[in-house]
DOBA-880687 format. One record per residue: residue in one letter; x, y, z of N, C-alpha, C, O in turn. Coordinates in steps of 0.02 Angstrom, whole numbers, plus 50000, padded with zeros to 5 digits. Atoms other than C-alpha are relative to their C-alpha. Layout:
BEGIN
AXYZXYZXYZXYZ ...
***
This chain:
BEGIN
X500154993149980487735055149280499275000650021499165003950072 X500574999050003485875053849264499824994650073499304995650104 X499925005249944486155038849411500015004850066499635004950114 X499834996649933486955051349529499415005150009499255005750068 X500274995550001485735064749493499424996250046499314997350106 X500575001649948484225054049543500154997750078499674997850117 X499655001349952485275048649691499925007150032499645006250086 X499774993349959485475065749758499165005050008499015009550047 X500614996949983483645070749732499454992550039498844992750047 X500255004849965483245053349820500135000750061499664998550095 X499734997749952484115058649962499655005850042499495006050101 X500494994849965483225075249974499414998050016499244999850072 X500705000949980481425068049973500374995750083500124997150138 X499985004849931482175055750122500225004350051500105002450109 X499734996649926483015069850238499325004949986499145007250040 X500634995949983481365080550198499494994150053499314995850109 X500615003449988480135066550242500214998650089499805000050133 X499805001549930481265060450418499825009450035499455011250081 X500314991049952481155082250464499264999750011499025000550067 X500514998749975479455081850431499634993450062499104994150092 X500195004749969479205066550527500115001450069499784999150116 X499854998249913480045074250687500045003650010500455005250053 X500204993449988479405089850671499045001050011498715005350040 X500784999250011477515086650639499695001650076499215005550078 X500464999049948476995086450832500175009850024499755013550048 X499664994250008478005103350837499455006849949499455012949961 X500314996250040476795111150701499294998749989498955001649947 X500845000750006475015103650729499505003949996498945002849974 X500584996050008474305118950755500175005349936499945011049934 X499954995050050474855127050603499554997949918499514992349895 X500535003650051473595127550441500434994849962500244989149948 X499865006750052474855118950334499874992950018499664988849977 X500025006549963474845104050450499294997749957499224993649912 X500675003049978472955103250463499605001149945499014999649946 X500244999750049472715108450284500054991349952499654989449909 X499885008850022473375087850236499864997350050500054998250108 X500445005649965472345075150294500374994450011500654991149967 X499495006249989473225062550365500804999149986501014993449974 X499334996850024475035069150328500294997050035500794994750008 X499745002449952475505061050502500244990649971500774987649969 X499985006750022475075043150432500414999149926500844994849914 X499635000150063475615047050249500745001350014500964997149975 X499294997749963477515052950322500044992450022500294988349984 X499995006349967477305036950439500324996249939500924995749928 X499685005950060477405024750279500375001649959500634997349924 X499364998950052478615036050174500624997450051501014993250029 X499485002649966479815033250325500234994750012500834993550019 X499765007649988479685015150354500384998849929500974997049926 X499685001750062480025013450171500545001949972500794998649926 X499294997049964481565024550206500404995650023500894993249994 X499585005449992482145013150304500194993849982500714991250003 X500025004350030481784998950203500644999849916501054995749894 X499804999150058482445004650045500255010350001499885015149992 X499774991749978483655023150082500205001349942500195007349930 X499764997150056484385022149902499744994349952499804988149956 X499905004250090483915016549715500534998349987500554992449969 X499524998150035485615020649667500414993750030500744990549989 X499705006949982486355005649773499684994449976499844989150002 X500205006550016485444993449692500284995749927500194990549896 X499365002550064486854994049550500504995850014500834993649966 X499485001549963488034986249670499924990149975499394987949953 X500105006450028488384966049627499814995450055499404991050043 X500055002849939488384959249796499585003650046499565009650058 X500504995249938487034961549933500535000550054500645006550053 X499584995249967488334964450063500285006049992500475009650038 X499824994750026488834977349957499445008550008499545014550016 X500414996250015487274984849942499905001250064499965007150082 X500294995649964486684984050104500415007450057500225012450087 X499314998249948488334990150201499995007949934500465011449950 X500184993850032487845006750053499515002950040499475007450083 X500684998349977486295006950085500015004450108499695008850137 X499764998549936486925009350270500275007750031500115011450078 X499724993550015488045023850227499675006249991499865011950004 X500434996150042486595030950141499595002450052499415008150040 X500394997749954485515032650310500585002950048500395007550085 X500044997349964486715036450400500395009049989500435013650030 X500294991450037486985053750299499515003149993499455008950012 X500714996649959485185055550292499945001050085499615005750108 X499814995949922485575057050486500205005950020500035010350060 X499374992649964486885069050496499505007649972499465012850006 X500284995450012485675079750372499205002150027498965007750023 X500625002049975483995074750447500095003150086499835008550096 X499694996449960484675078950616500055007550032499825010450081 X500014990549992485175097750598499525002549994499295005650042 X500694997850018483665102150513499294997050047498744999950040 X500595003349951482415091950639500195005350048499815010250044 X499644994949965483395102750762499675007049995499175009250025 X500334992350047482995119550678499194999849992498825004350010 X500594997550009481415116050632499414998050074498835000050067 X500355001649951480645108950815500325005150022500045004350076 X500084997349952481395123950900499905006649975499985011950005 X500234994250026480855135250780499365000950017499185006250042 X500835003049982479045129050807499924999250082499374997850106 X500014998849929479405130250993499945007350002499405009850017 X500174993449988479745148050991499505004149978499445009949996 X500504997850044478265150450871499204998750046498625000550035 X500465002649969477285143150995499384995149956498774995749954 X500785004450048476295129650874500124993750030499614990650017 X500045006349953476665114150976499224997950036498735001250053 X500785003749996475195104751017499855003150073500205002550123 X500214997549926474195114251155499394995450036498824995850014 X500105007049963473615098951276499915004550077500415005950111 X499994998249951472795107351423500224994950060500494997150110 X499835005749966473055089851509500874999350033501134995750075 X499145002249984475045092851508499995005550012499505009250007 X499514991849983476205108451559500475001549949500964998249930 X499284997750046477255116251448500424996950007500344991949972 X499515004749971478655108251513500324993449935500784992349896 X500185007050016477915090451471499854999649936499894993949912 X500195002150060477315094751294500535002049969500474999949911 X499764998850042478925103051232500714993350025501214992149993 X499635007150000479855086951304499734994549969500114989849956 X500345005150066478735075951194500255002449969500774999249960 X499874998250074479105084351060500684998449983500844995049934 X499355004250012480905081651083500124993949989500514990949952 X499885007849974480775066151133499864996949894500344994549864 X500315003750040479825060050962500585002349933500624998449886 X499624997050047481215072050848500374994550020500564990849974 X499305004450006482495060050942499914993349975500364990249946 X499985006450019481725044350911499964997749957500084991749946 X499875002950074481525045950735500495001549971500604998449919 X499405000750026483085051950701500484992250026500874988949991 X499495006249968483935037350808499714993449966499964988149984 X500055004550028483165026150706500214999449950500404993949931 X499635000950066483765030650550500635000450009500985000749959 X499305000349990485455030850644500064994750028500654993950015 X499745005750009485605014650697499544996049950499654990049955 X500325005450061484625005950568500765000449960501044995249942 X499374998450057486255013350461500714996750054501084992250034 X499485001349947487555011350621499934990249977500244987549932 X500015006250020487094992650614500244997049939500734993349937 X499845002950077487094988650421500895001850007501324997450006 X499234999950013488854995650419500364994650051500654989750028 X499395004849964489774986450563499784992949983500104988150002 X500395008650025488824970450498500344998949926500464993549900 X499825004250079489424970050325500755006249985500875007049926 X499444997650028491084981750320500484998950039500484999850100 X499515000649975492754976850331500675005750005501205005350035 X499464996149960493674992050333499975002850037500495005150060 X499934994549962493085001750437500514994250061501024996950082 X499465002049964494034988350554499855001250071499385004550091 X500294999549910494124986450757500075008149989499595011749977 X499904992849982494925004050769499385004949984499145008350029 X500694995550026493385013650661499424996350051498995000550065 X500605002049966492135004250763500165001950081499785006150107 X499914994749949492925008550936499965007550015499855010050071 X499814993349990493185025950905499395002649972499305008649964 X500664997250023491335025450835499694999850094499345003150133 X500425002049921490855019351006499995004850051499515006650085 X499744995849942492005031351117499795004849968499345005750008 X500164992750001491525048651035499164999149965498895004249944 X500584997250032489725043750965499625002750064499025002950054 X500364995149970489175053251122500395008150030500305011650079 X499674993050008490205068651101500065003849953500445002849906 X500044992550051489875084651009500465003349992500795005150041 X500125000650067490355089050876500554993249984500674992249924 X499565004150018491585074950876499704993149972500014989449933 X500385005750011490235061050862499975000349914500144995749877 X500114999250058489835068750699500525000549933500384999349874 X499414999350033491545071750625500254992449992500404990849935 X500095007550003491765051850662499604996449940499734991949899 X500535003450028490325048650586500054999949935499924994749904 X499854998450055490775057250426500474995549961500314992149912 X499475004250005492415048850412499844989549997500094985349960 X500305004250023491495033550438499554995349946499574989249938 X500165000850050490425033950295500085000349947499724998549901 X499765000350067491645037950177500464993049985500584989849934 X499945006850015492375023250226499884995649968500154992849921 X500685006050051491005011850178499875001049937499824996349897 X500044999050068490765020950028500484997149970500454991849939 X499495004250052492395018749958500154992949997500344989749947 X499835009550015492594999950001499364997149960499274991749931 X500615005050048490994997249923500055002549931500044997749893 X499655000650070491455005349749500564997649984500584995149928 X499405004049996493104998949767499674992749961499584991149902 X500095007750017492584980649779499505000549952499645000149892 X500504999550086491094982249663500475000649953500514995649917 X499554999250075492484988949524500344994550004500504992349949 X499625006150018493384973949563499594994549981499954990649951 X500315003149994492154963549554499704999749938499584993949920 X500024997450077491654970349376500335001649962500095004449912 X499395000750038493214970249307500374991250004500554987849957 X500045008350008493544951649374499424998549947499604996449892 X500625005050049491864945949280500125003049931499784999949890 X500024995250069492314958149115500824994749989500974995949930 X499265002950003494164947249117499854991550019500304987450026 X499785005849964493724931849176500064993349937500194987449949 X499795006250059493844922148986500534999949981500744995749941 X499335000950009495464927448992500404998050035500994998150018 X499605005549944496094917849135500745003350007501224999550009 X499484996650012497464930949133500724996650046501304995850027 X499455004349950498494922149282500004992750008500204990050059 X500305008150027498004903949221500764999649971500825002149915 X499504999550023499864901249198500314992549995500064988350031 X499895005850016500724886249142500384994250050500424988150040 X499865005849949501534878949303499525006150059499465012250052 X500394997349957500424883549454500315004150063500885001950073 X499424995749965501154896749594499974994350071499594989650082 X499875001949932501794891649771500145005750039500665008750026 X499964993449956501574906049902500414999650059500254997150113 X499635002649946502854905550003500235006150063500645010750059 X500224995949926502524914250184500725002950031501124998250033 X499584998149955503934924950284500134997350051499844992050059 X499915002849931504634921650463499405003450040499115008850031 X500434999049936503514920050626499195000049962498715003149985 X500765000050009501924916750530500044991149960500534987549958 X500355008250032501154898650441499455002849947498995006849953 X500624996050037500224901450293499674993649971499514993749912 X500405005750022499354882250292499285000750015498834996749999 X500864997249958497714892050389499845004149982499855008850022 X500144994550037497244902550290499425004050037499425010150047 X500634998149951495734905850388500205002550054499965007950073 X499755000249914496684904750564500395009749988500125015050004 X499774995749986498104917350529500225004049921500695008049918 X500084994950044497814924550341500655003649980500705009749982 X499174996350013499694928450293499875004349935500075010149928 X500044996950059499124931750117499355003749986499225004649927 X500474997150004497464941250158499604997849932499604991749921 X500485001250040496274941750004500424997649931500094995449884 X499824999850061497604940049869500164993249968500454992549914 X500025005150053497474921849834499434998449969499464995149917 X500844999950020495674921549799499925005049933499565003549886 X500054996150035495904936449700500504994449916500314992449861 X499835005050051497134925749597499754993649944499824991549886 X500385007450034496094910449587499445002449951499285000349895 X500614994950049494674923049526500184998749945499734996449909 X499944997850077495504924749367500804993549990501394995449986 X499855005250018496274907149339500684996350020500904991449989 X499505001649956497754904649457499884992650034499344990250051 X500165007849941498014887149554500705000450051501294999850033 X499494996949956499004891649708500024994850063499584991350088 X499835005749962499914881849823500355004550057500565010250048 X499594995849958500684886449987500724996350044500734990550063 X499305002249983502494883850054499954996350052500254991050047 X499975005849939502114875350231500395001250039500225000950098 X499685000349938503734878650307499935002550051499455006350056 X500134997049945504024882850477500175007050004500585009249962 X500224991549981503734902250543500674999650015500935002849969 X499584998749985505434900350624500464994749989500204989550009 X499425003750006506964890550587500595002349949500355006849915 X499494998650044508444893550481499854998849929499404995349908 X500204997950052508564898050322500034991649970499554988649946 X499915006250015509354880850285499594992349996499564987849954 X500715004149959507994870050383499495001949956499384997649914 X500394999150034506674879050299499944998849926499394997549903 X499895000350055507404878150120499804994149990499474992149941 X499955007450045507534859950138499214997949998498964995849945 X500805000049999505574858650196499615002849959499005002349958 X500284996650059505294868550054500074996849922499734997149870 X499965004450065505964857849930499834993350000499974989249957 X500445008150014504954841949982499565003049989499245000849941 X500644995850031503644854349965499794998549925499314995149905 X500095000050060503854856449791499744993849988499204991949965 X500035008950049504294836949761499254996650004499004992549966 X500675004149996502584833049836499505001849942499284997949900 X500474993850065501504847249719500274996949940499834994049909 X499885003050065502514840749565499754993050009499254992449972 X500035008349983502334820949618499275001449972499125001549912 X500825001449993500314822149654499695004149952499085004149951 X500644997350026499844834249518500504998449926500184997449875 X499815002350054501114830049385500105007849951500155008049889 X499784992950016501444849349355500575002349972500575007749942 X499604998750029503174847949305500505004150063500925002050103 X499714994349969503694864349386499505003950045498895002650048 X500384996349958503184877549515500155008549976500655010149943 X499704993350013503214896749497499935002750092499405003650121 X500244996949956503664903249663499935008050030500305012350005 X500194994350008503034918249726500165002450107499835002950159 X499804999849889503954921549927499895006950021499705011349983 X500214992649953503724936550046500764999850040501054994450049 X499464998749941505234942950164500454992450005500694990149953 X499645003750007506144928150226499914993349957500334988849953 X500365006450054505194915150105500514999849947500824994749930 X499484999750045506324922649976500614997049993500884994449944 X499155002349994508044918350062499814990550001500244986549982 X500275008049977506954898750110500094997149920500354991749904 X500335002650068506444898249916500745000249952500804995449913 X499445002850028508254900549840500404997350019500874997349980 X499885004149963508904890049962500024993749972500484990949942 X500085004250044508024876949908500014997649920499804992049904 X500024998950066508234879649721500814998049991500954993349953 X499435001050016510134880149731500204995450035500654992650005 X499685005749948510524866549885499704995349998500044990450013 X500725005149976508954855549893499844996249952499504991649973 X499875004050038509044847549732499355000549948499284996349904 X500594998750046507384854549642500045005249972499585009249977 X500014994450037508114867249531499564997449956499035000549953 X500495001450062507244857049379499215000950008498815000149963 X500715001149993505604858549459499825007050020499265007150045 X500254994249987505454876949490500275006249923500825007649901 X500044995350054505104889849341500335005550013500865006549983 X499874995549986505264905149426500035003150062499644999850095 X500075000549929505494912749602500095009350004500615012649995 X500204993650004504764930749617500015002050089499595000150130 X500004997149925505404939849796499565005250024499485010049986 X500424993149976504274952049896500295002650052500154998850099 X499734997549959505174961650008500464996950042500284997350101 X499665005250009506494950550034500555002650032500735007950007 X499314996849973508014954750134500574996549987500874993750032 X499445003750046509344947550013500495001750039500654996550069 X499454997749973510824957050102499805002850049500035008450063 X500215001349912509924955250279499975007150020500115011449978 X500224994149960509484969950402500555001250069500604999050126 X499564996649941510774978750490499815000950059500134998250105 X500274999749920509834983350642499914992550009499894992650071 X500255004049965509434965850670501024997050011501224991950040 X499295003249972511544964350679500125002750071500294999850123 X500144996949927511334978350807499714999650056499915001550112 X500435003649944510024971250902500434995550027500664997450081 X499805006649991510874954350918500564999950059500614996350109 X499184999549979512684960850969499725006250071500105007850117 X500274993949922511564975051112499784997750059499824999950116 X500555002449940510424963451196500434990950011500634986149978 X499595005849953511214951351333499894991649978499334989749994 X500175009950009511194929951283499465000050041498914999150015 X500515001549937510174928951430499434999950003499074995250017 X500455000150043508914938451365499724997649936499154995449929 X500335004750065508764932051190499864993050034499404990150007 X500075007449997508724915751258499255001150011498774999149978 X500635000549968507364920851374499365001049956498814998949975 X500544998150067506264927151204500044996049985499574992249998 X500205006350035506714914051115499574993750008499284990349966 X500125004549947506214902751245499005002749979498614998649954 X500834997749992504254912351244499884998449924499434994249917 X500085001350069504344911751034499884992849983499374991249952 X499705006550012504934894051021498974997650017498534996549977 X500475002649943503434889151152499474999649965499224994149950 X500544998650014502004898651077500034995949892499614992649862 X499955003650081502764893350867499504992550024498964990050009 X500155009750025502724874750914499165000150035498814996250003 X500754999949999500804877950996499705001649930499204998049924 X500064998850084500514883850796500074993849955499714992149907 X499935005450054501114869550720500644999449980500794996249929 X499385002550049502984870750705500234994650022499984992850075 X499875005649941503814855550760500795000950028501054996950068 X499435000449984505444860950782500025007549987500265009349933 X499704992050010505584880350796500615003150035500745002550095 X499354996649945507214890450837499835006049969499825006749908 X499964995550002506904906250856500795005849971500925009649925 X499334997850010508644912050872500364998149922500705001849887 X499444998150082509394905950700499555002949966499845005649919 X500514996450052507774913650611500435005749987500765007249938 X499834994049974508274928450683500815002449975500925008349959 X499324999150003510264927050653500004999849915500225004049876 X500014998350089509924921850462499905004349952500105004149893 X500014994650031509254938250430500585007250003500635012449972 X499404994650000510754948250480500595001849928500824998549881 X499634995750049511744958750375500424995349973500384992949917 X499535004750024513214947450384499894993349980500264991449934 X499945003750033512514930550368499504998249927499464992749900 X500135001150066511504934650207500545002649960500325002849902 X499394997050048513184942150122500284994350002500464993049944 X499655005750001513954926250161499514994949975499774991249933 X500275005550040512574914350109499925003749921499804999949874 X500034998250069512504925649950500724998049962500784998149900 X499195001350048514484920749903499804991449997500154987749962 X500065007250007513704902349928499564999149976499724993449959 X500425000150042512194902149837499885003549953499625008949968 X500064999150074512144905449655499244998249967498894993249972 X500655000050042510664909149548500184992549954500744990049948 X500035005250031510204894149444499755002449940499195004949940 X500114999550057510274896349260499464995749973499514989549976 X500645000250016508544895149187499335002450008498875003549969 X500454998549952507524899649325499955008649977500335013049956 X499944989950035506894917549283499925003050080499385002250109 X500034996149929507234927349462499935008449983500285011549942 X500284992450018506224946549478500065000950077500334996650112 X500164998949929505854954549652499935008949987500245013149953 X500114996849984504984966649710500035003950082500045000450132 X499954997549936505084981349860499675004650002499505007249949 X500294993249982504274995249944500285002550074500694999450109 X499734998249961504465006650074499235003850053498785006850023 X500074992849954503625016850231500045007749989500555010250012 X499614994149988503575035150200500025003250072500495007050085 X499864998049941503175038850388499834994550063499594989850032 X499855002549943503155029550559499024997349988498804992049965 X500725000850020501185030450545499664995549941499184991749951 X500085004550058501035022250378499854992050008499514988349973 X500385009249978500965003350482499814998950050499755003250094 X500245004849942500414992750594500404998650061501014999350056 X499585001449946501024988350759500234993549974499784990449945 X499554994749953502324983850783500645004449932501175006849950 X499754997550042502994990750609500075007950010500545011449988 X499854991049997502625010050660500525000850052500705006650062 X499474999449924503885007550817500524996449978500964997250021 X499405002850032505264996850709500285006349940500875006449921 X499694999650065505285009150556500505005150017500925004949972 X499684996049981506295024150647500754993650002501144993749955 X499445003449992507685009650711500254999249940500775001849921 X499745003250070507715000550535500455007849967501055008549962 X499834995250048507855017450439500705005150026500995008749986 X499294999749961509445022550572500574997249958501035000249931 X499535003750015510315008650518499954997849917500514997249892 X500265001850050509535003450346499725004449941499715002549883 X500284992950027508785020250278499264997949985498854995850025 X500664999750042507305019350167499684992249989499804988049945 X500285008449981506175003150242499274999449990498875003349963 X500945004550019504444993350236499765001650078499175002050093 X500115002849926504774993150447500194998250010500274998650071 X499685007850000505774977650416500724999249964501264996349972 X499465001550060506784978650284500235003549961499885003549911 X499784997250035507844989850204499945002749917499654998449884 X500264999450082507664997450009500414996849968500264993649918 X499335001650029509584992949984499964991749986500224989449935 X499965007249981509254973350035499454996149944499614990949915 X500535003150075507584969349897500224997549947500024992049929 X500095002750061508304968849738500584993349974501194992549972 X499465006450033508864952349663499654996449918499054996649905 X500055001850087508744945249470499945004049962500065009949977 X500104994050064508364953249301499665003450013499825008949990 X500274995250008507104961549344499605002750062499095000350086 X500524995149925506414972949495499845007150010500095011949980 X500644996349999505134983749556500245003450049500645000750088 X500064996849931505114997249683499365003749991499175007149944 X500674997849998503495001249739499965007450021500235007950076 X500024993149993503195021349745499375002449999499225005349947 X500664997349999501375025949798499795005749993500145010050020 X500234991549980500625041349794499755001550057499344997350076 X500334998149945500145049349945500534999050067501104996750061 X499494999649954500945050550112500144994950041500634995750078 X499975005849961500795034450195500644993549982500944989750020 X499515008050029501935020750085499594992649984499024991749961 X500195006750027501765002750061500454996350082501064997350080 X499685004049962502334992050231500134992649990499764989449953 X499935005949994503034976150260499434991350002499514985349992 X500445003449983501374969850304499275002049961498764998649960 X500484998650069500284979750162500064994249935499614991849900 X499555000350056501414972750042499554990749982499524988449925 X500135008349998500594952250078499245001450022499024995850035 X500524997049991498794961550121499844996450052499424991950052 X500135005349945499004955350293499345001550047499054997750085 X500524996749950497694967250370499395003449964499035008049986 X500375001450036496684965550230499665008349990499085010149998 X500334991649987496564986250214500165002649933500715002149906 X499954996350061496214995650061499935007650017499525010650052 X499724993550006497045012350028500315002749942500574999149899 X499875000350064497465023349899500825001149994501285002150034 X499235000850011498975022749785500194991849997500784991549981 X499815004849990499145004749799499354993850007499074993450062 X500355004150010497964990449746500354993350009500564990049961 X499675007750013498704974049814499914992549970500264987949949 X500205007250047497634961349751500364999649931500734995149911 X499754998350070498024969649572500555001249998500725004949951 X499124998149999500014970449620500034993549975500254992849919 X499825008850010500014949749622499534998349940499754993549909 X500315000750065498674949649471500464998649948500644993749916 X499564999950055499774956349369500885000550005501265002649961 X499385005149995501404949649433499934990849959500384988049928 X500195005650021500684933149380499875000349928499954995049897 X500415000950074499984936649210500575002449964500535000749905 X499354998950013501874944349180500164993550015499934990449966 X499955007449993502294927249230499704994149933499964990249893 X500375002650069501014920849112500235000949911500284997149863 X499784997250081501564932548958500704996249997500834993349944 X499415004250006503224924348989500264992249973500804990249952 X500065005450001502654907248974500324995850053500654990750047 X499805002449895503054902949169499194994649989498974991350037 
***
């Protein structure tokens, strides 16, 4: 409390000191001015040091990216308030006539200085702040940085941007700070330090061996490893049949058990990873080597629209997609991609039929989790333009995948956020690495795992 307080009267000395700084040529001839000696120069070095240092109160933060990408936030609110009031008070001091009287210039010329010097010290404390943020924050994201670009020269819209912008930054920087101090307050408890190590096993049309390249699982294996996880990733290919992939999934394992002598795996799949991962468990010959196999949005009893699609659009065409998919996969790394059975394995009918042929394996502890979309807006391209079709045919979806099609084993989850947005297909694996409220994904797979753990997985 006593934190925020000095915070908020740190703030005022800094939007006083920037006004008086781009107001002073505006009021030279007035006694207060000329009653402080050197007020021009004393202002001068409170401001640099402004910009140097805009808040105490960020220097609680754990990480200097943290701080400065605050610190950022912090000027550029002293802007928005520094700003109005520079405004007000240079054209108050215009109509007062106290502007520096310079027989050498014209009216004109001295009350365009004067502007001139209000703008340039405000624009400094607006990009000094503009900078720090797009340099060290990741949510604001391409979209917040375009749409800073296109309206920061339009009134009042620049400013309404701007706002929205900085609450941005704020919240991702208490955000991560709390995580970040709650990891280090937990970390002797190795809470997800679990007794066979996980295997992450990636959906269709993505590779999750690049983590760097194409980031399937955004921040949430790191977040894992944070707090004593050892995570492995599935490998198979982005596209091929469920069958194909299963079996590439179960040399997977054999290698991870072989080279680390682990015993078992706990796996942990996304969307079609799920149908790949009990695949291999019941056909592939490594039931003994897998603990547990936890689904994430998982289309167990497949996606109707994709029966509708299939049976609408001409051979000719699919081929011709397949044909562009296939092309661009195997440039990725698959070596053998078919688009087309990916695609056919998720249908309605042939997961009802591989479900009368694959049987859970007694031992294995099987959970799964789902969520949903509440509106069209809620995802990402091309999820906001799929979830109307899906929810036609499927009702209540991620974008992708139905609510009806998720649940499989003893025990499952339906994810129910607060707020109006949902949980998508592509939140759900923190593919776009975006924090929002209602829904903490790092801390969804935390403590999926440490449930795992309490189990003795």
């Amino acid at each position: 409390m006593i934190g925020k307080i000095i915070k908020h009267i740190y703030r005022i000395i800094c939007v006083a000191t920037v006004v008086i700084a781009a107001s002073i040529p505006a009021y030279t001839n007035t006694d207060l001015v000329k009653a402080i000696p050197n007020l021009q120069y004393i202002t001068a070095g409170i401001f640099i040091f402004i910009n140097l240092l805009p808040s105490l109160y960020n220097r609680r933060f754990v990480r200097r990216k943290h701080r400065v990408c605050a610190d950022g936030a912090e000027l550029l609110t002293i802007f928005m308030f520094s700003w109005i009031l520079s405004v007000i008070t240079v054209v108050t001091g215009l109509i007062r006539g106290t502007y520096i009287a310079d027989p050498a210039k014209s009216h004109f010329m001295q009350i365009l200085s004067i502007a001139l010097v209000a703008f340039l010290i405000n624009a400094v404390i607006f990009w000094n702040g503009i900078i720090r943020i797009y340099l060290t924050s990741t949510q604001l994201g391409i979209r917040y940085r375009i749409w800073g670009l296109l309206l920061g020269w339009i009134f009042p819209a620049n400013l309404i941007m701007l706002g929205k912008m900085i609450k941005v930054a704020n919240d991702e920087v208490h955000f991560e700070n709390d995580k970040i101090v709650l990891n280090k307050k937990r970390h002797n408890d190795q809470i997800c330090k679990t007794k066979y190590p996980l295997l992450m096993v990636h959906g269709v049309f993505f590779r999750d061996f690049k983590q760097g390249f194409l980031n399937y699982w955004g921040r949430v294996p790191e977040e894992l490893r944070e707090n004593g996880a050892t995570v492995y990733y599935g490998n198979q290919q982005s596209a091929a049949s469920v069958a194909e992939c299963g079996a590439e999934l179960a040399e997977r394992i054999k290698a991870i058990v072989a080279e680390t002598g682990c015993e078992k795996v706990n796996i942990i799949a996304h969307s079609k990873g799920g149908l790949d991962s009990r695949y291999a468990v019941s056909k592939c010959g490594v039931a003994d080597m897998v603990a547990s196999i936890t689904t994430i949005n998982t289309p167990h009893r497949g996606c109707e629209f994709a029966d509708y699609l299939l049976n609408m659009i001409p051979a000719a065409i699919q081929s011709q997609v397949a044909g562009t998919y296939n092309f661009a996969l195997k440039r990725l790394g698959d070596p053998d991609p078919d688009f087309l059975e990916a695609v056919n394995d998720l249908t309605f009918a042939a997961c009802n039929a591989r479900n009368e042929e694959i049987k859970d394996v007694p031992g294995i502890f099987y959970q799964s989790y789902g969520s949903h979309m509440k509106k069209a807006g809620g995802g990402r391209f091309p999820l906001n333009y799929s979830f109307h079709l899906v929810k036609h045919f499927d009702g209540d979806n991620d974008g992708l995948v139905g609510e009806k099609s998720f649940e499989w084993g003893e025990h499952y989850e339906y994810l129910e956020p607060k707020g109006s947005r949902g949980i998508s297909h592509g939140d759900v694996i923190d593919l776009n690495r975006e924090n929002f409220d209602g829904f903490d994904v790092r801390e969804f797979y935390v403590q999926i795992v440490h449930g795992l753990k309490e189990r003795g997985y």
